[in-house]
N, C-alpha and C positions, 0 to 999 in steps of 0.2 A: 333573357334566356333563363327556363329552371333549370332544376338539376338533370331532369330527366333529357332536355333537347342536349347540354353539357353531354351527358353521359351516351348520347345518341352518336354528336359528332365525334365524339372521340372512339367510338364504334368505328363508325364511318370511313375516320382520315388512319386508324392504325388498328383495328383485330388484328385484321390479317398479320401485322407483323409481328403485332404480340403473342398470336398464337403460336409462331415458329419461334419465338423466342421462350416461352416458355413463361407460366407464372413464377416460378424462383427467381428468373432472369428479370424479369419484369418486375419485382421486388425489388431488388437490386438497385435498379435505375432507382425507383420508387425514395430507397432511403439517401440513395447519393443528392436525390433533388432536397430532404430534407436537409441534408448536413447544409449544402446551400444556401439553403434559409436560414438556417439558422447562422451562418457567415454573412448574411444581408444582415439580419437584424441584429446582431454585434456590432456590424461597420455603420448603420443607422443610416442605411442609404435609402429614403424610401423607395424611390424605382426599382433599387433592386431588391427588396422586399417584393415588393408586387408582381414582377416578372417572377422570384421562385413560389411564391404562394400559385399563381396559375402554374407554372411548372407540376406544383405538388399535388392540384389539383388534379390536372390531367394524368397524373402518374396514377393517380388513387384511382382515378376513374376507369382507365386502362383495366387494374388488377382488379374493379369490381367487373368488368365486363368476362373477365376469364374465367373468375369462378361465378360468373350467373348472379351478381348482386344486384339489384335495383337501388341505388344508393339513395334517392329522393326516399324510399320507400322504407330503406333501413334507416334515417332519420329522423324520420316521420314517427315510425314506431318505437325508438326510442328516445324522443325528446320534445315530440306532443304529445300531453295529456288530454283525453277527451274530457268535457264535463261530465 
């Protein structure tokens, strides 16, 4: 799976709810799933590493679908260089 089928399902399985929640609110979630992580990666648990990294994923992905981001494509632009 790229970024964009990623950024597709998670269209898919929650706009809808993100919409009514709101991008601030959906931040929100967004940096709680950070803290998370970064409570995984203190404790050096790898599964739960990995479980909030997808969390953070999806979170990120969520907040680019609200405000219209193509995230494959804002990556792409900033961190391929063409020759």
């Amino acid at each position: 799976m790229d970024l964009r089928e990623a950024q597709d399902l998670i269209a898919k399985l929650y706009l809808q709810r993100d919409r009514g929640r709101g991008v601030f609110a959906t931040f929100t979630w967004f940096v709680e799933e950070v803290g998370e992580l970064a409570e995984a990666i203190l404790g050096g648990d790898k599964s739960s590493m990995e479980e909030e990294i997808a969390d953070v994923l999806a979170w990120l992905l969520s907040i680019a679908n609200l405000v219209d981001v193509d995230v494959e494509k804002a990556f792409k632009k900033k961190y391929v260089k063409s020759n």
